[in-house]
N, C-alpha and C positions, 0 to 999 in steps of 0.2 A: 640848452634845452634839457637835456642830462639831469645838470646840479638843479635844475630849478623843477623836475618833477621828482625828483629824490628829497628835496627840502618840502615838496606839497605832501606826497608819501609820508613821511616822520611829522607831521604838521600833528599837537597834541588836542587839536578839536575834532581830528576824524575820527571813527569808529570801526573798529573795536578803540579803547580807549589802552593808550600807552603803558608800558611798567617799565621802571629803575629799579634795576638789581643793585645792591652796593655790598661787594664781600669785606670787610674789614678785619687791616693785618695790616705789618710792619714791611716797610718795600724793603729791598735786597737781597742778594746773595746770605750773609747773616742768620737771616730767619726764614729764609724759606725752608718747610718743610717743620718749624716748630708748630705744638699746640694752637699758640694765640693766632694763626694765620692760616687756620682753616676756614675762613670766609672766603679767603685769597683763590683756597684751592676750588671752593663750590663755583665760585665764579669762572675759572678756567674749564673744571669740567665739563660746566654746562655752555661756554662756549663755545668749546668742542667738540661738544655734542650736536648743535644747533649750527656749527659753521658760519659764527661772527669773528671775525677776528677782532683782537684786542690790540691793536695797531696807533691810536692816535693817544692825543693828551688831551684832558679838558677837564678842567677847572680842577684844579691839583690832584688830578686824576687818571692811571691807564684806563684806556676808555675800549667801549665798541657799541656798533648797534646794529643791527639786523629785523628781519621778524622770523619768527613761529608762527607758521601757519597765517593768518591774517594780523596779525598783531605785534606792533613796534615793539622792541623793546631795545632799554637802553642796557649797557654791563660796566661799570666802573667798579675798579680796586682804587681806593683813596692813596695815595703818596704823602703824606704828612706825616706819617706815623700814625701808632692806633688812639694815643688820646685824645689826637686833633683832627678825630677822622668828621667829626661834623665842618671841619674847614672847608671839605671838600663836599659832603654830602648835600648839607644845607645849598650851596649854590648851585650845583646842577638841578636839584628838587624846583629850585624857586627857577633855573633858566626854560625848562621845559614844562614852567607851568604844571605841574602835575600833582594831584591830590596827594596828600601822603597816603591814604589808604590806595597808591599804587608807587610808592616805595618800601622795597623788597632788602631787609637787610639782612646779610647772612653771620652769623657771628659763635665765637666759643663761647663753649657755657661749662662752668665748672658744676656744675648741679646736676648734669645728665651723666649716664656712665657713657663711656668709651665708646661713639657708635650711632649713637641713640639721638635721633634728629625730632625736634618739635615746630609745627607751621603755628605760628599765634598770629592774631590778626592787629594785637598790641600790649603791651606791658610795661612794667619799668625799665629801668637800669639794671639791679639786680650788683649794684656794684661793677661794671663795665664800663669803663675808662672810656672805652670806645662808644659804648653807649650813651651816655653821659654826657659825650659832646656830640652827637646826633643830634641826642633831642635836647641840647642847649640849643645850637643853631637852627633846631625847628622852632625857637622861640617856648618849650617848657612841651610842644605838642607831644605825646606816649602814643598816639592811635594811628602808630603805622607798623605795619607786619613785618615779623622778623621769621628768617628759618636759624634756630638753633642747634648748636653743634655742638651733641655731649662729648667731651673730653677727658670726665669722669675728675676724680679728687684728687689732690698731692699725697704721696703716702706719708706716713707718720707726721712729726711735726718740717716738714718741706715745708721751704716757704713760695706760699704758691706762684710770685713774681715769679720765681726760678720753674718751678715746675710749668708756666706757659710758656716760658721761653725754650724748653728741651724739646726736641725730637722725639718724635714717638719709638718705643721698640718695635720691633717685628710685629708682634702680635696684634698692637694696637695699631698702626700701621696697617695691616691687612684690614681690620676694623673700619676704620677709616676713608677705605677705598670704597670699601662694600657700602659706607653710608654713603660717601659722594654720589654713587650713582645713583643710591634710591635719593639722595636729594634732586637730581636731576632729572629723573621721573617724575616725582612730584611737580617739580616747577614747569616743566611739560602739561600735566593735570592741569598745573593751576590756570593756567594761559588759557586751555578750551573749557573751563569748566567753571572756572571761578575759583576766588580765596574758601569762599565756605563751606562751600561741598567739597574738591580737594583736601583742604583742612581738617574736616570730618571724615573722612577715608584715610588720610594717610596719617593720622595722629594716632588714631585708631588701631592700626597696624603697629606702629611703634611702640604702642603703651605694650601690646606683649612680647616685644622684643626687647623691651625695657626689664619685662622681668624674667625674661633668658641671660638677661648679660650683666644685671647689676651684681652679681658676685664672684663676677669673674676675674681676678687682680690681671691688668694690663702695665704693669710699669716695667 
């Protein structure tokens, strides 16, 4: 009786209507803790936050799900690696039936300084490996929301493969922490409020914290 009204509960026709988190980053020991697998950590934070645990496997993916307030959501870190993160993103998308304007991907962005998070409701690649195979596996679709994680630029001529693969310093590190929470505020937002209006509040916020910290060297 249990599993079969916890399977009617997570059922993706009721309402409020479902979201798929997907943080994309590289699994292991190895890379935890670099640049490119700051999706990995939004998704843990806000786990933690909301008290789901990330306990199961599904569809080549650490998994979890829970709600916020009235509202399912699912939380997957992909295990494929980051450039075959659509291996795994694409079929949970497509198992739970869910629109992609309620898949949620969290990812680095070498474009933002150090800190600096942006909610879009869709966009390109941007050159993201990860990205890239997302929306390969959505079959070419772009029009589903990402939360972006500035990680700021490689210094000099670094070659940036190297520089997403390194650990943050202190400084930037501390940076980092401070954005995960306000990422997980937002995505709180988003859950009772909606992508739009969340989106426009909290991007909003950022643009001038974008121009506190874009001169700031973190390496």
């Amino acid at each position: 009786m249990l599993i079969r009204l916890s399977s009617r509960c997570f059922s993706t026709s009721a309402s409020p209507h479902p979201w798929l988190f997907i943080g994309l980053g590289n699994p292991g020991d190895k890379y935890k803790g670099t640049r490119h697998n700051v999706g990995f950590e939004m998704i843990d934070a806000f786990a933690e936050s909301v008290g789901i645990p990330m306990n199961t496997a599904h569809s080549k993916a650490v998994f979890g799900k829970g709600f916020v307030g009235e509202v399912p959501v699912f939380l997957a870190k992909p295990q494929t690696y980051m450039n075959l993160s659509g291996e795994s993103t694409g079929p949970l998308a497509a198992y739970y039936k869910l629109p992609l304007t309620h898949v949620l991907v969290f990812h680095d962005d070498l474009n933002l300084p150090c800190g600096v998070l942006r909610l879009n409701d869709k966009g390109g690649h941007g050159s993201h490996k990860g990205l890239k195979s997302v929306i390969y596996h959505f079959r070419g679709n772009r029009e589903f929301p990402r939360l972006r994680i500035g990680i700021g630029q490689p210094p000099g001529q670094m070659d940036p493969k190297a520089f997403l693969l390194q650990k943050f310093n202190v400084t930037a590190r501390q940076r980092i922490d401070e954005a995960l929470q306000e990422g997980v505020d937002a995505l709180k937002l988003l859950l009772s409020k909606g992508l739009v209006q969340s989106a426009r509040r909290f991007n909003q916020e950022q643009k001038y914290k974008h121009l506190r910290v874009q001169t700031l060297p973190v390496w």
